[in-house]
N, C-alpha and C positions, 0 to 999 in steps of 0.2 A: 504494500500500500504506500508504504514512503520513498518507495525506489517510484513508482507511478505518477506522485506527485512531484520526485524533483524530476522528471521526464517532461510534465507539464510548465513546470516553472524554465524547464531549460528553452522549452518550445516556444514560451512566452519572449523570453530575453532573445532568442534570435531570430522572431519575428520583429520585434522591435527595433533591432538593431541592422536589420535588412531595410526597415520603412519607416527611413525616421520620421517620415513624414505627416505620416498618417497618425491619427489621432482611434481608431478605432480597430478592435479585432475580433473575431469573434470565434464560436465556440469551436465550429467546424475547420477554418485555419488552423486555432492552436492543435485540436486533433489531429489532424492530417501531419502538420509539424510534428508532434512527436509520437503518431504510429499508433495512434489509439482510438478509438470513436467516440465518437461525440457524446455518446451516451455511456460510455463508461465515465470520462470527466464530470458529466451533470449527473449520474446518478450514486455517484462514490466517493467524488471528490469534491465540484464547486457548485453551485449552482447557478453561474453566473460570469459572462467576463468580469467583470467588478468583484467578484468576489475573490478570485484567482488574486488582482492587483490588492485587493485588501489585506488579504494573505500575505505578498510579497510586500507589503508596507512593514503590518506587524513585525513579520521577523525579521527586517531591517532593522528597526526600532527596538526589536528585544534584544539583537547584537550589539546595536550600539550601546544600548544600555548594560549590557553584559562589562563589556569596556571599560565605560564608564567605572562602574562600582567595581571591578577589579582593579582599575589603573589609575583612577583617580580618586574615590573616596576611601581611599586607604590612606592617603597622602595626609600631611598634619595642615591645617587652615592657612598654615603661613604659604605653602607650596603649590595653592591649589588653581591659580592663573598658571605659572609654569607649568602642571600637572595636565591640565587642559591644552593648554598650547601644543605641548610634548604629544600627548596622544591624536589631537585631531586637527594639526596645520601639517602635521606633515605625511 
């Protein structure tokens, strides 16, 4: 199940990165992109384009927070601008 959905997310990221243009995808493209039907993704995994990119927000957002709180709220308050800088300008 979670080897299916990073199959989905990968199909996502390299339709988007083929058209950057485009502002829309839908369910049958990302299928076809990564070798599944359409009805496997809507009935198992999302239900929805928006939901996929929700998805892929979230755990953006859970990463960077993972970061976060291992690389910088460990740091003493005097540290915590350099701590920040260090982790996320470069």
């Amino acid at each position: 199940m979670r080897e299916t959905r990073e199959m989905i997310i990968n199909a996502v990221m390299r339709l988007a990165l083929q058209n950057k243009q485009r502002s829309h995808l839908t369910l049958t493209e990302i299928a076809n992109e990564a070798g599944i039907s359409r009805q496997a993704i809507y009935q198992k995994h999302f239900n929805s384009v928006d939901a996929i990119f929700d998805y892929i927000h979230a755990t953006i957002d859970e990463q960077i927070l993972q970061v976060f709180q291992q690389k910088v709220l460990c740091l003493p308050p005097t540290e915590l601008h350099h701590g920040i800088a260090v982790q996320f300008c470069h």
